[in-house]
PAROPA-156278 format. One line per field, with one value per residue (C-alpha): residue number from 1; residue in three letters; x, y, z negated. Coordinates in steps of 0.02 Angstrom, whole numbers. Layout:
% PAROPA-156278
lokol: NUM|...
bami: ala|...
c1: X|...
c2: Y|...
c3: Z|...
//
This chain:
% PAROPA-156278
lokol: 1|2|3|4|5|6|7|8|9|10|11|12|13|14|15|16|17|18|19|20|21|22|23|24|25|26|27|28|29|30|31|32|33|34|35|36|37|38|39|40|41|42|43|44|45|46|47|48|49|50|51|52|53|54|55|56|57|58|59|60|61|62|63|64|65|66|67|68|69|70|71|72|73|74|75|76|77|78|79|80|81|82|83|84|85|86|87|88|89|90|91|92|93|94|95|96|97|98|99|100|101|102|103|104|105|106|107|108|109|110|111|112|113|114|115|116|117|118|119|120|121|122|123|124|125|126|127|128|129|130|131|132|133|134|135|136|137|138|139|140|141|142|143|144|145|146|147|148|149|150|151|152|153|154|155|156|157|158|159|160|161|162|163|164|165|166|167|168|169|170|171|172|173|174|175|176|177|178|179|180|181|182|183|184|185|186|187|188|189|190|191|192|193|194|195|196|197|198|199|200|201|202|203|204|205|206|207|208|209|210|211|212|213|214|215|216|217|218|219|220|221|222|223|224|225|226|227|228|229|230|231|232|233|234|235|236|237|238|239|240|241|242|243|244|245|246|247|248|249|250|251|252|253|254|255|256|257|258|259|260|261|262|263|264|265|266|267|268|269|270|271|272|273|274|275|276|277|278|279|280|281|282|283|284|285|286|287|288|289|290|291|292|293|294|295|296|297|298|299|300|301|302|303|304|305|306|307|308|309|310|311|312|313|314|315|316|317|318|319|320|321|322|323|324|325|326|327|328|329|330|331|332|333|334|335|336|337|338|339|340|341|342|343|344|345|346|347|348|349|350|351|352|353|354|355|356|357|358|359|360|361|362|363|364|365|366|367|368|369|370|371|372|373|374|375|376|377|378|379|380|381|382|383|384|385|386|387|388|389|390|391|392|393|394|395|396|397|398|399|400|401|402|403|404|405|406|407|408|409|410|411|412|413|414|415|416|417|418|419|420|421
bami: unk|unk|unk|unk|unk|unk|unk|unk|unk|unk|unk|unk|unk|unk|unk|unk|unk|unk|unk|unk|unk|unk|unk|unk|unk|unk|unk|unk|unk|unk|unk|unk|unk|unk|unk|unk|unk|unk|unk|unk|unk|unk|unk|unk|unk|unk|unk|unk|unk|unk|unk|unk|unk|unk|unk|unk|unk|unk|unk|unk|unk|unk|unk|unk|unk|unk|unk|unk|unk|unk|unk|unk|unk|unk|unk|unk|unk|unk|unk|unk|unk|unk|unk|unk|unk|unk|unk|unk|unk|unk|unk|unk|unk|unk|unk|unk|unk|unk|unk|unk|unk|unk|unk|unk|unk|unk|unk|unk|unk|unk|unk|unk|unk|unk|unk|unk|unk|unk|unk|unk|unk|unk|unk|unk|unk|unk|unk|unk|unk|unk|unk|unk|unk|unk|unk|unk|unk|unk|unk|unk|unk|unk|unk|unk|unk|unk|unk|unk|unk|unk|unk|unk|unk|unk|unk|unk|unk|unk|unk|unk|unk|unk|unk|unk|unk|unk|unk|unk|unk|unk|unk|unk|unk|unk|unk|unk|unk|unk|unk|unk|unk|unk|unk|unk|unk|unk|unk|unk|unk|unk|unk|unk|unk|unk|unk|unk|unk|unk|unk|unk|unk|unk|unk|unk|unk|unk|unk|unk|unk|unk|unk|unk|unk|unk|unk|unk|unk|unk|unk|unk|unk|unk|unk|unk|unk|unk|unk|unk|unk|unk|unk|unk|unk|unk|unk|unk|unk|unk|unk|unk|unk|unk|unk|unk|unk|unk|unk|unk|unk|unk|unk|unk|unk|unk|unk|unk|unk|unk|unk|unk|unk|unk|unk|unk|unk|unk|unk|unk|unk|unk|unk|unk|unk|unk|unk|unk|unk|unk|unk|unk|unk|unk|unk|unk|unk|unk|unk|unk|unk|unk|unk|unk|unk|unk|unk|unk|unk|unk|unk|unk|unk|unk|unk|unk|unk|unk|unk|unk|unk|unk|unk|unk|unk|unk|unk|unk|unk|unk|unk|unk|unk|unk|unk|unk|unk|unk|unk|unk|unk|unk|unk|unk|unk|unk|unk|unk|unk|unk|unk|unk|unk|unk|unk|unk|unk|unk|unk|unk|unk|unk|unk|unk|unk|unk|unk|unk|unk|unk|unk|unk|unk|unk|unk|unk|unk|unk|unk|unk|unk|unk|unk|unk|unk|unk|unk|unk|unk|unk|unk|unk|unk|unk|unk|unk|unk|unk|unk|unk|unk|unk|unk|unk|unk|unk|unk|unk|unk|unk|unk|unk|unk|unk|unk|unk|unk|unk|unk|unk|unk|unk|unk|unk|unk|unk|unk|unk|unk|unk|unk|unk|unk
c1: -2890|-2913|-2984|-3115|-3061|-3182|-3153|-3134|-2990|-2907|-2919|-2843|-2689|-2658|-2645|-2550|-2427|-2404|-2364|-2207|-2159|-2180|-2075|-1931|-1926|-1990|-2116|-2196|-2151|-2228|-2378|-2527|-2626|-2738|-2914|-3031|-3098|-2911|-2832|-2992|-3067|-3112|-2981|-3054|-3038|-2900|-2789|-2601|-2648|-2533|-2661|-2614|-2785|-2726|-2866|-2949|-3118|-3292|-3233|-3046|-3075|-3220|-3138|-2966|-3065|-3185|-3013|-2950|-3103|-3067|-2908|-2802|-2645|-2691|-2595|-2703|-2620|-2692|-2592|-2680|-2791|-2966|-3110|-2984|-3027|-2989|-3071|-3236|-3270|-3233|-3346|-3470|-3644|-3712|-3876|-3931|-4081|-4143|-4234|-4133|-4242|-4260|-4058|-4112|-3949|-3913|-4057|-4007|-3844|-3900|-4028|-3848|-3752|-3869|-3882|-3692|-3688|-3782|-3685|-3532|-3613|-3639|-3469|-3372|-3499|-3556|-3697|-3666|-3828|-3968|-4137|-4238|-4336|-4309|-4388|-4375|-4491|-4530|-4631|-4714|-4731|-4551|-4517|-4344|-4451|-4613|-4492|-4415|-4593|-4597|-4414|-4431|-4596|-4494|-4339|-4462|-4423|-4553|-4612|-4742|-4806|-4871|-4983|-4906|-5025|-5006|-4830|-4863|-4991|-4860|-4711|-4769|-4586|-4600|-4688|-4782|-4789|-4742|-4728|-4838|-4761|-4653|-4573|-4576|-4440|-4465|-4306|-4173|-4101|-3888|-3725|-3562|-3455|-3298|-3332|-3362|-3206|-3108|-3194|-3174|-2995|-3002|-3074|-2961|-2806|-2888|-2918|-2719|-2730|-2569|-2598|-2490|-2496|-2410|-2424|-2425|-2445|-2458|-2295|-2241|-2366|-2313|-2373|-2571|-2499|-2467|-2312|-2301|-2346|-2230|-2219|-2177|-2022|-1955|-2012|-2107|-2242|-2245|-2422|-2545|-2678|-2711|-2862|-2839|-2991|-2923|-3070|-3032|-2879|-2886|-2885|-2697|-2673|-2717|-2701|-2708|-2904|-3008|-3140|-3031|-3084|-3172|-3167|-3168|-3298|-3290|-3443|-3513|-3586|-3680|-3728|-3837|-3885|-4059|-4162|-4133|-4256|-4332|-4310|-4441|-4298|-4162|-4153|-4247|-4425|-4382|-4319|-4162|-4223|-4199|-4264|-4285|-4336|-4239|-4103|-4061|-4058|-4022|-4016|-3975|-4078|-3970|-3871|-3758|-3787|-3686|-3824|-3934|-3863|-3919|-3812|-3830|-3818|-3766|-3602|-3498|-3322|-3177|-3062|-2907|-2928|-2742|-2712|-2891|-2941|-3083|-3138|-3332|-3409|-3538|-3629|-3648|-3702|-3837|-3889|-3921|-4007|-4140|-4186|-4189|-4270|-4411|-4443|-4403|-4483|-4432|-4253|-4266|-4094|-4024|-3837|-3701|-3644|-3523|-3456|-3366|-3303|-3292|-3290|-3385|-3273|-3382|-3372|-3441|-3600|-3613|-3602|-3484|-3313|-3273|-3170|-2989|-2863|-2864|-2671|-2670|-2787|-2744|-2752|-2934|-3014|-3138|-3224|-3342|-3431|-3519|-3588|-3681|-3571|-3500|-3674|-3633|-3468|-3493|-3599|-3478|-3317|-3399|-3445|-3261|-3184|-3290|-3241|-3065|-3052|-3138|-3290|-3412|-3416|-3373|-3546|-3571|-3649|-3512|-3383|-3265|-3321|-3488|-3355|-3269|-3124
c2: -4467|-4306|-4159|-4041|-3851|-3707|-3552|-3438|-3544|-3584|-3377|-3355|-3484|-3431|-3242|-3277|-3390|-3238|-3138|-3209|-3215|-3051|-3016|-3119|-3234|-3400|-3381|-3203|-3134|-3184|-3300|-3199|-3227|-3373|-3322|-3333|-3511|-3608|-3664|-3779|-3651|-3596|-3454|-3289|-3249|-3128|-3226|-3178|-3060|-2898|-2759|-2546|-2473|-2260|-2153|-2111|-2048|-2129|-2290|-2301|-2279|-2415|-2556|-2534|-2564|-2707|-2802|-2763|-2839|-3003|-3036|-2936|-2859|-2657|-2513|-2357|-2199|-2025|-1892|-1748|-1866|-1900|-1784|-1655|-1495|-1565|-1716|-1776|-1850|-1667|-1545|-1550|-1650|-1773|-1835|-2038|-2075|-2232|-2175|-2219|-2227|-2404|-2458|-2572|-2612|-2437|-2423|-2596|-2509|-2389|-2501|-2591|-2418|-2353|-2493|-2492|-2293|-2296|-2445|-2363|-2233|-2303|-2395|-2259|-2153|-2016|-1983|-1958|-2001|-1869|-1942|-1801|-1859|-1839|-1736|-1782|-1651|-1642|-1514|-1670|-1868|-1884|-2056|-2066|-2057|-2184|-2307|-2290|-2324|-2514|-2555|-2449|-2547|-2720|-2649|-2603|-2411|-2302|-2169|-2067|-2001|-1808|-1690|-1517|-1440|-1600|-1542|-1355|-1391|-1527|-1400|-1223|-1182|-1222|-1136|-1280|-1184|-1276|-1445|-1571|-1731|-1754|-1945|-1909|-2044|-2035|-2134|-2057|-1888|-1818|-1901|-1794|-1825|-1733|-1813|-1967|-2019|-1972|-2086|-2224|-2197|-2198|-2346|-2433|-2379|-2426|-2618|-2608|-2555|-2450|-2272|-2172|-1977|-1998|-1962|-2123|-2213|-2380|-2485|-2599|-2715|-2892|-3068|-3000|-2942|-2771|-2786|-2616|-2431|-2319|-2161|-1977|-2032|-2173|-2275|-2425|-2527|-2747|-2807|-2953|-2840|-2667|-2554|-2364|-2269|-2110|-2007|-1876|-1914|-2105|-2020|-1963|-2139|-2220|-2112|-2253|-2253|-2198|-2130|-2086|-2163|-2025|-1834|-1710|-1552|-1394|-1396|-1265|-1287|-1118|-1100|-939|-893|-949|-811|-846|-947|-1036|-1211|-1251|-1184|-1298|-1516|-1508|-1473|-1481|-1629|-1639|-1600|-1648|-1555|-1587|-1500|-1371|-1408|-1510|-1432|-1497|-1462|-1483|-1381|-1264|-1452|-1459|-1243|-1225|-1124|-1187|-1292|-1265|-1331|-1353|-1536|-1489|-1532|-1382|-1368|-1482|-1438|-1511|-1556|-1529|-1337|-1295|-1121|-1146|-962|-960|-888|-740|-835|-994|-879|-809|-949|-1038|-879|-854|-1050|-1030|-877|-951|-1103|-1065|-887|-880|-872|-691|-592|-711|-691|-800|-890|-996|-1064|-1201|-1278|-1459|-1573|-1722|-1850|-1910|-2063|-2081|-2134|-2081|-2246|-2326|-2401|-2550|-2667|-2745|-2666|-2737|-2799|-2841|-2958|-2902|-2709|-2630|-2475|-2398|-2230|-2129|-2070|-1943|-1846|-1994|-2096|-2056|-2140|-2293|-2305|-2459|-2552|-2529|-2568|-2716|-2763|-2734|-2817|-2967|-2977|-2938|-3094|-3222|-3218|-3143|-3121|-2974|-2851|-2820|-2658|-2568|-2657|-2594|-2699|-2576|-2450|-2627|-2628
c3: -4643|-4582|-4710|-4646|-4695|-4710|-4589|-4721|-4812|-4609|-4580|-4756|-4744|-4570|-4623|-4785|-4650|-4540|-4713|-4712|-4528|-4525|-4683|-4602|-4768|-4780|-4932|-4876|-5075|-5236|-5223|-5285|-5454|-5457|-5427|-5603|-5641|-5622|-5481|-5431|-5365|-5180|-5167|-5123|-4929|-4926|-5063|-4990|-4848|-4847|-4776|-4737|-4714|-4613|-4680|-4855|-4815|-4786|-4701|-4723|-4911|-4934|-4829|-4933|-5078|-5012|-4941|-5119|-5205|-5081|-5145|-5013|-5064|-4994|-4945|-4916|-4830|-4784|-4714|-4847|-4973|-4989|-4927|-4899|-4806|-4655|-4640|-4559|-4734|-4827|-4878|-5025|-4972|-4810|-4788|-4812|-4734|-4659|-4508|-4361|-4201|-4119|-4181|-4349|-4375|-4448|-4545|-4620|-4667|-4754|-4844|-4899|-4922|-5026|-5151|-5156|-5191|-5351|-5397|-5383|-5473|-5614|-5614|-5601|-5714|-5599|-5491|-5305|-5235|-5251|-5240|-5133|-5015|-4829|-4695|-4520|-4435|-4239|-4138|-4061|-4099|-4089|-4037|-4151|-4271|-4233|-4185|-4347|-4427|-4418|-4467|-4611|-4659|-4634|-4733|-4888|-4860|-4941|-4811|-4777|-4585|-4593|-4502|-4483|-4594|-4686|-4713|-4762|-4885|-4996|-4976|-4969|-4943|-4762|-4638|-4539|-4389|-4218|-4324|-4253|-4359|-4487|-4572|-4730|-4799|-5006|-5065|-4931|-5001|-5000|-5064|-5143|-4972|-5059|-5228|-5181|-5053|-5179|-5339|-5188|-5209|-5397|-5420|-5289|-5406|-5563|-5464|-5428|-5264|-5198|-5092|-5010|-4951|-4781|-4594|-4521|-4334|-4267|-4234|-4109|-4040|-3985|-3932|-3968|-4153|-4225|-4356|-4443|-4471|-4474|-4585|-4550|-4650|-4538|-4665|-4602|-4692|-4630|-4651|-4600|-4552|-4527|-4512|-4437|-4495|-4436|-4404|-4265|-4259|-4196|-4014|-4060|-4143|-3975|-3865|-3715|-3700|-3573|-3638|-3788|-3955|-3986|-3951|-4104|-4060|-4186|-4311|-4418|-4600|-4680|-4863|-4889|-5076|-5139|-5228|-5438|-5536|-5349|-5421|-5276|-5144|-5224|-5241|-5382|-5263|-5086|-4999|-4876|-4702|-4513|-4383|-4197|-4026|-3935|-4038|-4195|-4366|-4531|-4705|-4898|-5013|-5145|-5188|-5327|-5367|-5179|-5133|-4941|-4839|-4667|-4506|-4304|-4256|-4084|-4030|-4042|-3906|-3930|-4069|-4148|-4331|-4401|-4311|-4262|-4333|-4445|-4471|-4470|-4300|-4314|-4194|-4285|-4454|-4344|-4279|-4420|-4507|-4374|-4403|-4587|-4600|-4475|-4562|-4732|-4764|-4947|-4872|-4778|-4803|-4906|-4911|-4848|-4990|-4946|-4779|-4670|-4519|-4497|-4346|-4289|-4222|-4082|-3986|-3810|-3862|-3996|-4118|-4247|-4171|-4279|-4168|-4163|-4039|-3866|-3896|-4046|-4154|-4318|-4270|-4332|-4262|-4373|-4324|-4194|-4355|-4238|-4368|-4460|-4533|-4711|-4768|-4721|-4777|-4914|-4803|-4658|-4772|-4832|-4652|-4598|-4729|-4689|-4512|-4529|-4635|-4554|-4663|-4514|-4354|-4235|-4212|-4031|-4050|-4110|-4010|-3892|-3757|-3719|-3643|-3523|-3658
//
């Protein structure tokens, strides 16, 4: 009589089976813990599965510890550690907000992410979400926006549409002028980016996960299977599955694609010094902001005493994040002054405080990569942050770790396939 097995429990065997294949010894190592409850119970869906997650920031750093939490046995290398000064997921502050055009699935992500950032919060006892508010301001009816409007309303997102004088009279600090609407989103505000990749990693030690600091690139790919990462060292590391998170550097990873993975452009972040005792120009009164038109500005107001964050979304030239040469440009400085000074009047002559160059690791469209290899089936890609990413990082590691065992299917939207991979 035959015995009807669950997909979760076929994905997990078959996994744990290829543990010891790939090991080259018959029982793949020790057998791991029983799951809480006794032996009766349905093990948990990565039970036996070796995983290496290659990168500690926003996404690399959440799926280790999601496939941790699921039973997996992890390995988590990064070349220089956690929100380190050259990642995409460094730096001190990024912005979560929900409003996300017509594309539902990210403002369902976010709805997720955020719930899991003030969990992890309060688990790890300290705050990394801000509560602000979020301003996403348009010299017209901007149709990211308005098409925003509805999903927000079906996801339960508090918001709040506003005339430009609307706008001036419930935050004197801005100068209204040229605004015709602004989405006013009332629970979105800024995360600790630096901060907060690096209590990811804390808490994955303290749940027994392993990390390593280590250069490290795909091995040799086989019969549809990846079967190690190799180390700067010559070490190599033998796993069931692998996830390569490695920001702008997963065009060097895979350097095969065409369009590459994604292509890492030079971005400036400026911090210029609020006046003392403006509470009003700091988190405390004046909500995160996003503005449109000509080009695309964004800010974080005088977060965590770092003094204004104000930054040009456009995409700056390519760069290479391990040798690039991040001294600030005049030209960026003044660029982002004129805006400030425009909009924010309060602002005039404030010094430069503080500030930073970064890079967006861009994909060709612009969205999230989260897909297996093309030649090999237990080979992740995670990345194409573009610039929006780090928010979703819990959401997106749970996603991952989901999909990567078996417990959900592949998303479409951020497969490889849109590019005919």
């Amino acid at each position: 009589m035959s015995r009807r097995i669950s997909r979760r429990t076929a994905i997990a065997a078959g996994l744990a089976g290829a543990a010891g294949a790939l090991s080259g010894c018959g029982d793949g190592g020790p057998a791991p813990e029983a799951p809480p409850g006794g032996s009766g119970d349905t093990p948990q869906a990565g039970s036996g599965v070796r995983a290496v997650v290659v990168g500690a920031g926003a996404f690399g750093g959440w799926t280790a510890l999601e496939l941790l939490r699921r039973g997996a046995q992890v390995t988590l290398v990064d070349a220089w550690g956690p929100g380190n000064s050259r990642a995409s997921s460094g730096g001190e502050t990024r912005v979560i907000r929900a409003t996300y055009g017509p594309d539902r699935i990210y403002s369902e992500m976010v709805v997720r992410a955020l719930a899991l950032w003030k969990e992890a919060g309060e688990r790890w006892g300290d705050r990394l979400f801000f509560e602000t508010g979020a301003l996403w301001m348009s010299d017209g009816v901007d149709p990211y926006a308005t098409d925003a409007v509805p999903i927000l309303a079906d996801l339960g997102v508090p918001f709040e549409e506003l005339t430009g004088e609307e706008l001036g009279r419930r935050f004197p600090q801005i100068d209204p002028e040229g605004i015709a609407y602004t989405l006013y989103e009332k629970s979105a505000g800024y995360l600790l980016a630096r901060r907060g990749c690096q209590r990811v990693l804390e808490g994955f030690l303290a749940e027994g996960g392993e990390y390593r600091q280590a250069k490290a690139a795909a091995g040799t790919m086989a019969g549809g299977t990846l079967r190690e990462v190799r180390l700067a060292s010559g070490e190599t590391l033998e796993a069931d599955l692998f996830v390569f998170a490695g920001g702008p550097w997963l065009a060097e990873l895979f350097p095969g694609f065409d369009p590459p993975l994604v292509s890492p452009t030079r971005q400036e972040i400026l911090y210029f010094g609020t006046p003392p005792g403006r509470p009003d120009l700091t988190d405390a009164e004046l909500p995160v902001w996003v503005e449109t038109g000509a080009s695309l500005f964004y800010g974080v107001p005088g977060s965590n005493f770092r003094g204004f964050k104000v930054a040009d979304d456009s995409r700056g030239a390519p760069f290479d994040p391990t040798d690039g040469d991040r001294t600030p440009s005049p030209e960026a400085i003044e660029t982002a002054r004129s805006y400030m000074e425009r909009r924010f009047p309060a602002m005039r002559g404030a010094p430069l405080v503080e500030a930073r160059v970064c890079q967006y690791e861009q994909s060709a469209d612009g969205h999230l990569i989260v897909d297996t290899h093309p030649e090999a089936a237990n080979a992740w890609i995670a990345g194409g942050g573009s610039g929006h990413g780090y928010k979703l990082g819990p959401a997106l590691g749970e996603m991952l770790a989901d999909q990567a065992l078996g417990e959900r299917e592949k998303e479409p939207f951020f497969g490889l396939g849109r590019f005919g991979r």
